[in-house]
C-alpha positions as CSV (number, residue, x, y, z in Angstrom):
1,X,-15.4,22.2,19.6
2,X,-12.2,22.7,18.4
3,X,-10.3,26.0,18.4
4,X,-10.2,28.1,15.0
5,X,-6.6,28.6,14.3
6,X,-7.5,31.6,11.7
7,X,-7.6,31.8,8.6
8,X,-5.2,29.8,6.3
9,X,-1.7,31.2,5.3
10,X,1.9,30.4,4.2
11,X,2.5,31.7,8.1
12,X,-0.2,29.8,9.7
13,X,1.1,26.3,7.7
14,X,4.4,27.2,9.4
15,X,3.6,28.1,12.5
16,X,0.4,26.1,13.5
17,X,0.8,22.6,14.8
18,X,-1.7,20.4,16.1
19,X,-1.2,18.3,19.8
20,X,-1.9,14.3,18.6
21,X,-0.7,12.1,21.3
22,X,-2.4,8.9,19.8
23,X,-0.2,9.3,16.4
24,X,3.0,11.1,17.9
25,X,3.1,7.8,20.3
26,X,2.8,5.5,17.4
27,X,5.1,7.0,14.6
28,X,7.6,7.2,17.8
29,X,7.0,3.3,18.5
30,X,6.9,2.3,14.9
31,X,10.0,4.3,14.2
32,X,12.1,2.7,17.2
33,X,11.0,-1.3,16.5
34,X,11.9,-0.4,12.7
35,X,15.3,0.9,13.4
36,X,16.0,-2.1,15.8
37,X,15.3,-4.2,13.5
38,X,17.3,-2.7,10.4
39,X,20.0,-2.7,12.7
40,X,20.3,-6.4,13.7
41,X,19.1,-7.4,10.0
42,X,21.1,-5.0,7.8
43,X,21.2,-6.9,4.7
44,X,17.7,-7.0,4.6
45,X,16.6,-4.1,3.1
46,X,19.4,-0.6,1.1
47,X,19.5,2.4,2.2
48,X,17.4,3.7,0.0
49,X,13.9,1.4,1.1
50,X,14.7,2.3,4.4
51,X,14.8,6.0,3.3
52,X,11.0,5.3,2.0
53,X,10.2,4.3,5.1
54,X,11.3,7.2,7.0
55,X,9.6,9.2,4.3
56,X,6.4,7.8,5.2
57,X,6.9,8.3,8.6
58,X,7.4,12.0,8.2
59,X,4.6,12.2,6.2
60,X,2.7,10.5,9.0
61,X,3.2,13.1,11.5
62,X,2.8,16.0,9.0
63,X,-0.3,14.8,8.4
64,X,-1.4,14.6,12.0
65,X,0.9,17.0,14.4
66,X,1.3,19.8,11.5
67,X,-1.0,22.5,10.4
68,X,-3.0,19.9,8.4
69,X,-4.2,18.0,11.8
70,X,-5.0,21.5,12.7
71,X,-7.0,22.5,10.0
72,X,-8.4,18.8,9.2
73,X,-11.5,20.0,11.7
74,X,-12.0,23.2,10.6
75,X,-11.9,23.1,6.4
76,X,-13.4,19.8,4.8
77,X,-10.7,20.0,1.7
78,X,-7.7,19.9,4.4
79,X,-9.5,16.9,6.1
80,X,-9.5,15.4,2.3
81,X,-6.1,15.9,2.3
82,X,-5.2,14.7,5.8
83,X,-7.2,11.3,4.3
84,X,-5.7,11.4,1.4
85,X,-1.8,11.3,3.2
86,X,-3.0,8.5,6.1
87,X,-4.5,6.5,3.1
88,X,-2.6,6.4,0.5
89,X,1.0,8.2,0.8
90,X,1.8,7.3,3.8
91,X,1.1,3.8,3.9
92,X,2.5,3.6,0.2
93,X,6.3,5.5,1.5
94,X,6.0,3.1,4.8
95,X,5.3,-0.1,2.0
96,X,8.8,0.4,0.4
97,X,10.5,0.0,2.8
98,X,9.7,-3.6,3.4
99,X,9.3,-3.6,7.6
100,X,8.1,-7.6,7.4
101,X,11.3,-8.0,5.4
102,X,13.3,-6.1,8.4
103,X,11.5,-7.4,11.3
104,X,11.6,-11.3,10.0
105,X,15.4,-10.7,9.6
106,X,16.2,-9.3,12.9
107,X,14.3,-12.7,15.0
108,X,16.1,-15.7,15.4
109,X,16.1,-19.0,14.0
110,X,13.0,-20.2,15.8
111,X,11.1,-16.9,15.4
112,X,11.5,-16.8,11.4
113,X,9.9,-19.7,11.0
114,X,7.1,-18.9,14.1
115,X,7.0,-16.0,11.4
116,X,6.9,-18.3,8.5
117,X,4.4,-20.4,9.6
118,X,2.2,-17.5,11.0
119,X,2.5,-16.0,7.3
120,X,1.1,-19.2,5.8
121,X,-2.3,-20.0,8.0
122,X,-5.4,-19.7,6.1
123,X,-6.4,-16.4,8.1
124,X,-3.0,-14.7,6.5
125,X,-4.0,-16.3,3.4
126,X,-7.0,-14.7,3.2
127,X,-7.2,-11.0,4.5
128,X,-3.3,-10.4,2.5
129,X,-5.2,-11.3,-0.8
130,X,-4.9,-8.4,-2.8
131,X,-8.5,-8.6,-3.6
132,X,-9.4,-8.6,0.1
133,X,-7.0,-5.5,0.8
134,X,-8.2,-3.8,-1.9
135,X,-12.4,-4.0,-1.2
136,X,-11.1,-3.0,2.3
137,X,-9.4,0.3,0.9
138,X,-12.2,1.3,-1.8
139,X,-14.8,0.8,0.7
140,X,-13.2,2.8,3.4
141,X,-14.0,6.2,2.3
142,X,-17.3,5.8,0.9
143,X,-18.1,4.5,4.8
144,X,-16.1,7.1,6.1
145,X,-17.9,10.1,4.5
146,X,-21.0,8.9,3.7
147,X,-22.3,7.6,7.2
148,X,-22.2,9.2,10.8
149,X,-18.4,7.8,10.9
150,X,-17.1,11.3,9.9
151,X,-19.3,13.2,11.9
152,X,-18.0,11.2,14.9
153,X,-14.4,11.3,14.0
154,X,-14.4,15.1,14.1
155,X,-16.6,15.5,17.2
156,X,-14.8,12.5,19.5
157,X,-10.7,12.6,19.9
158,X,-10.9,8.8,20.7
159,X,-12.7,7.9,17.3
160,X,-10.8,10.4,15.2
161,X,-7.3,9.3,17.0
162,X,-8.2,5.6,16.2
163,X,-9.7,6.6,12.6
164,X,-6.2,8.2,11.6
165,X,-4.5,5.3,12.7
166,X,-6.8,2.6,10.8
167,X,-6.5,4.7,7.9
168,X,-2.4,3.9,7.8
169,X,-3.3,0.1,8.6
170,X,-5.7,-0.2,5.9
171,X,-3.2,1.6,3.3
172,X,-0.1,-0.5,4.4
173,X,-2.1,-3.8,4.0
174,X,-3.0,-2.5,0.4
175,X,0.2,-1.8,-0.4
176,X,1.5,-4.6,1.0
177,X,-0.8,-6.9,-1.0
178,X,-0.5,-5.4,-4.1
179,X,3.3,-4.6,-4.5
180,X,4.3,-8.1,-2.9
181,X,8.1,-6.5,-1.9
182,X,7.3,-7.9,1.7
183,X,7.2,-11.5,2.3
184,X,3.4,-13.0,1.7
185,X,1.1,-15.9,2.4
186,X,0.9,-16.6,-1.9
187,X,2.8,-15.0,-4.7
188,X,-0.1,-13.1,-7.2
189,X,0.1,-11.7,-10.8
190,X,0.5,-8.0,-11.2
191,X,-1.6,-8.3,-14.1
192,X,-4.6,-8.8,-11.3
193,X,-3.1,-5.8,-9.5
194,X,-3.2,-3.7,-12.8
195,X,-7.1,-5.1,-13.3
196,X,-8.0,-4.4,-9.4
197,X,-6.3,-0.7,-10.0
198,X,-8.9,0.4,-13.2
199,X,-11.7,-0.6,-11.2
200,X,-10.4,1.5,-8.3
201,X,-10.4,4.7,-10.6
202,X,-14.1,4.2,-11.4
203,X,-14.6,3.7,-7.6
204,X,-13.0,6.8,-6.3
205,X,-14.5,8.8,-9.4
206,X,-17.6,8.3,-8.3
207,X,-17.4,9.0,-5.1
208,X,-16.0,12.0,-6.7
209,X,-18.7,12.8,-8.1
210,X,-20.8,11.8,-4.5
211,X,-19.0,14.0,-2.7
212,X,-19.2,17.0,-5.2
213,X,-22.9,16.6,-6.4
214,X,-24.0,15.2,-3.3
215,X,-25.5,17.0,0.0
216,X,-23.3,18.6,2.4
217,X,-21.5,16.2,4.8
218,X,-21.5,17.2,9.0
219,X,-23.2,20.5,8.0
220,X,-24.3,20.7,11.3
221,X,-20.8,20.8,12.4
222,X,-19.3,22.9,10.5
223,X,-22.8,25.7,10.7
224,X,-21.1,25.5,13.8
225,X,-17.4,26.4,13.9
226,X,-19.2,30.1,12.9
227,X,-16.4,30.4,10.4
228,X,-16.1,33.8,9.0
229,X,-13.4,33.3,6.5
230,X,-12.4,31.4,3.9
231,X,-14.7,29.0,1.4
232,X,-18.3,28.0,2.0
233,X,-19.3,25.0,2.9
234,X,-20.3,23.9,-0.6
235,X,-17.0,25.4,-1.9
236,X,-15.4,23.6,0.7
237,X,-16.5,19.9,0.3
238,X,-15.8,20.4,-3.6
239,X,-12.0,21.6,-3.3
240,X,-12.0,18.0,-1.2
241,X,-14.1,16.1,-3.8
242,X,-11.4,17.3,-6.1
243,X,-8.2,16.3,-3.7
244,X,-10.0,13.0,-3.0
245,X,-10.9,12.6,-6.7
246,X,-8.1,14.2,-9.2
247,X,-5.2,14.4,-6.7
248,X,-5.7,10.6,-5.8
249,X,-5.2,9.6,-9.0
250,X,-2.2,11.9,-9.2
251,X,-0.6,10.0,-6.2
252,X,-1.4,6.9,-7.7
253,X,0.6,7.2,-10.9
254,X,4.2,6.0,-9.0
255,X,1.7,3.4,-7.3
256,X,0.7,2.2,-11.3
257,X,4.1,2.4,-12.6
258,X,5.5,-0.3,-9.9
259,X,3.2,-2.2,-11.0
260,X,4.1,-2.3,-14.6
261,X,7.5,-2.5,-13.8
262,X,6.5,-5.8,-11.0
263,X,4.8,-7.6,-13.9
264,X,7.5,-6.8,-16.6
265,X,9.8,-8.3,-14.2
266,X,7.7,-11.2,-13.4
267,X,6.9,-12.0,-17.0
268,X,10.8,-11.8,-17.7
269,X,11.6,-14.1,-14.8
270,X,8.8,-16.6,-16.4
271,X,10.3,-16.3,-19.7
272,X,13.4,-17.5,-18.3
273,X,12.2,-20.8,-16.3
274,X,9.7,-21.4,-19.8
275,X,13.2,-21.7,-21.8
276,X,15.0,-23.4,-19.2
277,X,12.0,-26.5,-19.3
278,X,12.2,-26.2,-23.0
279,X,15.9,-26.4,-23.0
280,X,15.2,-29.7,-20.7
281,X,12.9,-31.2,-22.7
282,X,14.9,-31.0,-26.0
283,X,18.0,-32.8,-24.1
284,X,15.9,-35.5,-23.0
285,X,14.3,-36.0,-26.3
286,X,17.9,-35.9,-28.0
287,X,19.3,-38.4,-25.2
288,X,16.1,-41.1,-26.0
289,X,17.0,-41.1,-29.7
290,X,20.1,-41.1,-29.6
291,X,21.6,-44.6,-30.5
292,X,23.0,-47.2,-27.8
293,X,25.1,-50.0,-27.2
294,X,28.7,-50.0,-29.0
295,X,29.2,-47.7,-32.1
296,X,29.8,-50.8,-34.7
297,X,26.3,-52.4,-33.4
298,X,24.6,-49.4,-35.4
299,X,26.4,-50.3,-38.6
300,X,24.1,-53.0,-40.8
301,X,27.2,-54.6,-42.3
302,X,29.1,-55.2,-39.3
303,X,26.0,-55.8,-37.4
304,X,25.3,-58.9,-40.1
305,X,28.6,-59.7,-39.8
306,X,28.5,-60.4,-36.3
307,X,24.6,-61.9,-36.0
308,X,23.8,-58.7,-33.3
């Protein structure tokens, strides 16, 4: 069982920290190959994406090495929240800063297009469609809190290590799907983005609602942490129905407004190739009647005059 760090405080957010080799070891990988790479491809990505990326990075170990990955298995609502950050924040921070972008810029001549081609098999194809991406990321918390997956997680450090890190892998290849900033397999509408994202709201409310109305979740393991302070158990596991619920679609509003912004761009950018065909097809209709031969041929008197 894990040890209770007390009861939660400003001083025990501060001072608490929680030992995750599994994550610590991968943020420090993933932070090293990232900043190899933005330094042999500069050009590939400003300042600023590559800021997003560290953001997401920090948030990564906040979530895991802070007072959060402390807390996440002894209060269900900081667990929530701990989901919450590997799902959907940082995934959407590490997104931004476009790392296919960066790491297909730093190979060589031969390895972009070993990249290229990898990018355009059928496999690719398929599990970067948006649609695929997103069934994967609505379906991953009703599996994870509604069967013995988060029971498991918070009783085995090899499941819950692995569970944290398929969390950010799910959530990057969402992001990455739906915001198409990275190179992919096939170029998509937004406007499917912005259809996939309204049924996503009536997904997560639901489970919303699940989680809220629902029985209590790994009540046998929390009965016994014996934890004499703070919320009940059913006070608990509704402050997280609400983070999961109210606070994800808080998160999701910068998430939404990309996306508008994406398709007002795309639509603009269509705009512009529409005219430039239409522009096309009025000079070759012009050039086709437009008169040939020498300019007194298309004169009837001269034209008589001369039997043409």
């Amino acid at each position: 069982m894990p040890v209770d760090p007390g009861p939660l405080t400003v001083g025990a957010l501060v001072q608490t920290w929680q030992l995750d080799p599994s994550s610590a070891l991968v943020i420090v990988l993933v932070a090293g190959a990232y900043v190899w790479c933005y330094r042999r491809g500069r050009d590939s990505v400003t300042p600023l994406q590559a800021s997003c990326f560290g953001i997401g990075l920090v948030l990564w170990a906040v979530a895991t090495v802070s007072a959060i990955g402390a807390y996440a298995y002894i209060l269900f609502w900081v667990r929530a929240l701990q989901v919450l950050l590997l799902l959907y924040l940082v995934p959407f921070f590490l997104a931004q800063g476009k790392p296919l972008t960066v790491l297909r810029n730093a190979l060589s001549s031969d390895g972009r297009d070993r990249f290229d081609r990898l990018l355009a098999n059928r496999v690719a194809r398929v599990f970067a469609h948006p649609l695929t991406t997103s069934l994967a990321m609505l379906a991953t918390p009703w599996l994870l809190y509604l069967t013995p997956w988060y029971t498991a997680a918070l009783e085995s450090e090899w499941i819950g290590a692995s569970t944290r890190i398929a969390l950010v892998i799910i959530g990057f290849g969402y992001f990455y799907a739906r915001l198409q900033t990275d190179p992919v397999p096939r170029k998509y509408s937004q406007l499917l983005s912005l259809l996939i994202s309204v049924a996503e709201t009536l997904g997560d409310g639901v489970l919303g609602l699940v989680i809220w109305q629902g029985s209590l979740i790994a009540a046998t393991y929390y009965a016994a942490l014996h934890r004499d302070w703070g919320p009940d158990q059913r006070l608990d596991q509704t402050i997280g129905a609400g983070v999961l619920w109210i606070l994800g679609d808080v998160v999701g509003v910068p998430f939404v407004l990309l996306l508008m912004r994406a398709l007002s761009r795309d639509e603009r950018a269509h705009a512009v190739v529409v005219d430039a065909e239409l522009d096309t097809a009025e000079r070759a209709v012009g050039d086709e009647a437009a008169p040939s031969g020498l300019w007194w041929e298309n004169d009837p008197q001269l034209r008589e005059r001369f039997k043409r």
